[in-house]
N, C-alpha and C positions, 0 to 999 in steps of 0.2 A: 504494500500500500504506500500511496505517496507520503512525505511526510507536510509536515505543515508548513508552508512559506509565512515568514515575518518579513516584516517592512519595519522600516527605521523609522518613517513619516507617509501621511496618506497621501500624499504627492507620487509616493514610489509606487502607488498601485497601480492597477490596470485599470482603464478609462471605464469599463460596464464595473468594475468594483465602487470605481469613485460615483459614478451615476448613481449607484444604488445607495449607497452610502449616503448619497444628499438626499433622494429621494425618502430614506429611511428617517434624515433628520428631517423633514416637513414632516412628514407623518406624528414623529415626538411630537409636533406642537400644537396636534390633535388628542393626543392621548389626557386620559380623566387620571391623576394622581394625588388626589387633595392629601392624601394621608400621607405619602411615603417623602410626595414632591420628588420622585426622580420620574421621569419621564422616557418613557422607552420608545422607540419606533422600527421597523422592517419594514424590507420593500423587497420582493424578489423577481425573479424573474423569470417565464415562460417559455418555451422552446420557440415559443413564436415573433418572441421581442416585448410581448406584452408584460407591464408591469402590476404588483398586485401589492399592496400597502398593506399595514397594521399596527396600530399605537396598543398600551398598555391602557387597559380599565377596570382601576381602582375599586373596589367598592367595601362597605362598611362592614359586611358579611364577613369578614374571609373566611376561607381562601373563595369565595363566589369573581372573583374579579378572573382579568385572563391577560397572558402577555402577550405583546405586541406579535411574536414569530408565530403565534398558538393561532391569533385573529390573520394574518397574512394567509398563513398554511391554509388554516378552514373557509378563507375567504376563494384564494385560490380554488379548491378543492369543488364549494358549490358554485362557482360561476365557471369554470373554467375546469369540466372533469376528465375532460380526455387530452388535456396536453400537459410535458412532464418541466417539471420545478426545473432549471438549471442552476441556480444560484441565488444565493438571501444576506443581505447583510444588517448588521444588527446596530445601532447605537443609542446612545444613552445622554441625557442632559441633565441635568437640573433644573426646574420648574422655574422658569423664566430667563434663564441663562442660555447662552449663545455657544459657551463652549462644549464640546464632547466629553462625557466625562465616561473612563471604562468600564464597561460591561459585557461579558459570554454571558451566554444563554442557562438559563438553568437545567437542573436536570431531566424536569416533567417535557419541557422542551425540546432539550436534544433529544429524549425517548419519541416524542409526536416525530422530527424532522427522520428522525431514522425507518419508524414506521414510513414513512412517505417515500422515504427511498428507498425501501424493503417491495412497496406497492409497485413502484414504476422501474422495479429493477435496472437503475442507473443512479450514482451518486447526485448528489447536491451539497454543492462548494458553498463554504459559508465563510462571509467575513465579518471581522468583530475587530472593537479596538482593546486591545489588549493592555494598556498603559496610559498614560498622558501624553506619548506621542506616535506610539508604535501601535502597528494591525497586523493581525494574524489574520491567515485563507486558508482555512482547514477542506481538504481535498470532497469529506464526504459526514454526515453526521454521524456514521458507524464510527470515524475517525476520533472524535469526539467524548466515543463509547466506548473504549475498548471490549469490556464485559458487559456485552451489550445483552439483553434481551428481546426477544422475538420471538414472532410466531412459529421458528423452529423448534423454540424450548415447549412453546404450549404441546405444535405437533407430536412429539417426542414422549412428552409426557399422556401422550393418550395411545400411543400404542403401548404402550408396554401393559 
């Protein structure tokens, strides 16, 4: 498996990483975070070019709320069911701030993005800012996962 590319500054990325990456930060400044005030946004992107957004929403409940990659994936998913993911990048603000501030994805997360690449048997590259100035492009969400779970394990467990 590939390993993971870093980048020293988001300048050094590829131009569809950078596109998604702004795309993901307009989305942030849709997202509902009254309580945590970090603000998350995704944007990924379709075999076809087409793009598909998702901010983080908050709510008083929790855990009822949903992050920004979880609202992307399932947004993708019911508008868009027969074309596959190729790529999603992640970023993170502060609830009124301009700057990026780092954030990967969490675990419930990378399990959904893995499922999705499990579905459409072809990875899905994801980038994330790793730092205060450096990003990481992880080749596939299994990457992510090393002891990953899936519908192999369930499989598995029903034969025997």
């Amino acid at each position: 498996m590939r390993e993971f590319s870093m980048f020293n500054h988001f300048d050094e990325l590829d131009q569809e990483s950078k596109y998604l990456a702004h795309k993901a930060k307009d989305a942030a400044n849709h997202a509902h975070a009254p309580y945590s005030k970090f603000t998350v946004g995704a944007a990924l992107i379709l075999e076809d070019g087409t793009v598909v957004t998702g901010a983080n929403y908050e709510n008083a409940a929790y855990p009822s709320g949903m992050c920004a990659e979880r609202v992307a994936l399932f947004a993708a998913a019911a508008q868009h069911p027969e074309r596959r993911i190729m790529k999603i990048a992640i970023v993170a603000k502060k609830k009124g701030g301009k700057d990026l501030v780092p954030a990967t994805s969490c675990g419930p997360c990378r399990q959904v993005m893995l499922e999705f690449e499990m579905n459409q048997k072809k990875p899905i590259t994801i980038v994330m800012q790793a730092d205060d100035t450096s990003w990481v492009v992880a080749p596939s969400a299994q990457s992510l996962l090393p002891f990953s779970f899936t519908r192999n394990n369930l499989d598995s467990h029903h034969k025997k």
